[in-house]
N, C-alpha and C positions, 0 to 999 in steps of 0.2 A: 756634180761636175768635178768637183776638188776631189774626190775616191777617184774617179775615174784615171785620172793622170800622175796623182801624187804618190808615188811606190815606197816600200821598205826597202829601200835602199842598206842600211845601219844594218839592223838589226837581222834581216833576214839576207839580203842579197850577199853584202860582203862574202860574210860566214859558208854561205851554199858555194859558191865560186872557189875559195878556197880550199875547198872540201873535194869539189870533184873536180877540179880544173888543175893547170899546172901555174905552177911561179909568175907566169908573164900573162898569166889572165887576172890573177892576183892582180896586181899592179894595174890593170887595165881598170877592174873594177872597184881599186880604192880613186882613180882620176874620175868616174862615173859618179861614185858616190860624191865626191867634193864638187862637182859641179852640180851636182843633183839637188844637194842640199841650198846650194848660192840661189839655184833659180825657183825649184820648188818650195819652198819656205817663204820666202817672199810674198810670191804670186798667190799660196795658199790663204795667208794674214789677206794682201788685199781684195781679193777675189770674195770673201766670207765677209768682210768690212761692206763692200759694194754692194754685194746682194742681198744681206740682212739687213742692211739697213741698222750695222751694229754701233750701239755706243761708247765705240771707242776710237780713238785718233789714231790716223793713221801712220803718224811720223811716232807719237808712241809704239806702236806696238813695232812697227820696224827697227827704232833703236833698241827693243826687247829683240828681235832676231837677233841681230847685227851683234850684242853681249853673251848670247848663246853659249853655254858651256861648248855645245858638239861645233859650232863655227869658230871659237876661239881656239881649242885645241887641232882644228886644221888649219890652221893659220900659223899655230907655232912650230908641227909638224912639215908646213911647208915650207916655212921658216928654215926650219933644221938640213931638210935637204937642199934646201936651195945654195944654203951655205955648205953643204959639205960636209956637216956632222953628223958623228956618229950617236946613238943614246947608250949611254954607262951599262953594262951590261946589268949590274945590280935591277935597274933600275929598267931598263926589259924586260929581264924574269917577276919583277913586279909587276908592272903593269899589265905583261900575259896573263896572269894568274887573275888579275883583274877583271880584264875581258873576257875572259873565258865563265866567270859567275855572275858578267853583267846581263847576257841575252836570258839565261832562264831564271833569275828576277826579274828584269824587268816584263818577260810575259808572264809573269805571275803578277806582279800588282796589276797592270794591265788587263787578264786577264778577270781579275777580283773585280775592278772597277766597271767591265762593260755589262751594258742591260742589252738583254737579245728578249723581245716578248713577241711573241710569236703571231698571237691575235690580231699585231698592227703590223703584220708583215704585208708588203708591198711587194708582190712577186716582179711583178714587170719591171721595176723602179730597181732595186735589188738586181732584177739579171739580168738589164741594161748593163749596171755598174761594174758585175762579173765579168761580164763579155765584154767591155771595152779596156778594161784593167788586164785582167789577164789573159784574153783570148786575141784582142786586134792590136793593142798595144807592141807586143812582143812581135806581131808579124809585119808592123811596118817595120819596126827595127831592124827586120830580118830581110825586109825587103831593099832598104837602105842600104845596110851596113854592106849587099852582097853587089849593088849596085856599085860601089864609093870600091869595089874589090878588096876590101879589108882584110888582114891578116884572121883564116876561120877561127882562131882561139880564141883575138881581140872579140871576132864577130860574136862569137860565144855566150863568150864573158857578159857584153852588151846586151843578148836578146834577154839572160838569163835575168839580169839586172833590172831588165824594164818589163819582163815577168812578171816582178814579184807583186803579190798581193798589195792593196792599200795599207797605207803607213797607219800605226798606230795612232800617230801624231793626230791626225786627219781628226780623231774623233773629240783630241782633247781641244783641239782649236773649233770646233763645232761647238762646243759645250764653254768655251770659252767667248765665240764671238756672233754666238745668238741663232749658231746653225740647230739643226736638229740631233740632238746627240744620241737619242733612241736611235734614229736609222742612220746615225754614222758606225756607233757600235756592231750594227744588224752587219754593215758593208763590210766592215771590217774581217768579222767573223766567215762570214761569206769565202770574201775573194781570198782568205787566208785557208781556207780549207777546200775550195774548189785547185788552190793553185800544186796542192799537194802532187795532184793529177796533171794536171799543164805543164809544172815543172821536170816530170818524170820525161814527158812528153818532148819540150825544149831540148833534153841532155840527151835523150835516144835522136830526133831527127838532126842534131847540130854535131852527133858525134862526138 
């Protein structure tokens, strides 16, 4: 259920938007991700708490969201614009250079860490979670966003967004809160490699 809904917002969405989108889809899909994270993150901890029947509290692990490096640093960043400033340009060209060798580390440890074993694969379970991740997902948004008559870029930006494959995260809070972390790994791997195709797919029909 928790693959189904909860996207790579971070790691893969930002980065793919900015790459083939213009400036003000940017911008559309860093406001995506900051709300993405506030409510998906959450919901994910309680959601895996409830139905595992996991032993851990839940006001705990929320105050572990809520200290979050990636929540803190959007709070400061929102911080910054809200007030009006600018970030030291030094201190930009740092943190670019930062970002730019955080996404292929971190799919490489990431990578290192998941178990995909094939024998326990669950074909139907698996392509349920494919097909609601990246196949239905993107077309209510698509349906939405054209509905609500949205600026097509914003609209774009958005389907591309809630596109993207299941979050990494997904499998460490699995393996953390009593879920199945073998077929969170499996989902992962999945809907990140099926979305290669769907995404090519989104950016041809959305123009």
């Amino acid at each position: 259920m928790v693959q189904s809904y909860h996207s790579n917002l971070g790691f893969l969405g930002l980065p793919l938007v900015e790459a083939t989108l213009s400036g003000a889809a940017s911008g559309t899909a860093a406001v995506v991700l900051g709300i993405g994270i506030l409510v998906q993150t959450p919901l994910t901890v309680l959601s895996l708490i409830a139905i595992n029947d996991a032993d851990a509290d839940a006001v705990t692990e929320l105050r572990g969201v809520a200290t979050n490096p990636v929540l803190l640093a959007l709070a400061v960043g929102l911080g910054f614009s809200a007030a009006g400033l600018g970030i030291p340009g030094a201190v930009a060209t740092g943190l670019g250079a930062l970002s730019e060798l955080a996404l292929p580390i971190a799919l490489l440890c990431v990578g290192a860490s998941l178990r995909v074993v094939g024998a326990d694969l669950d074909v139907g379970l698996t392509g349920s979670v494919v097909a609601m991740k990246i196949g239905l997902m993107p077309v209510v948004a698509w349906v939405v966003f054209t509905l609500l008559a949205v600026d097509p870029t914003a609209a774009t930006a958005v389907v591309v967004m809630l596109g993207m494959p299941s979050a990494v995260s997904t499998y460490v809070y699995a393996s953390e809160l009593g879920g199945d972390s073998q077929l969170a790994s499996l989902n992962v791997f999945a809907t990140t490699l099926a979305s290669v195709g769907t995404v090519a797919v989104i950016l041809h029909v959305m123009g």
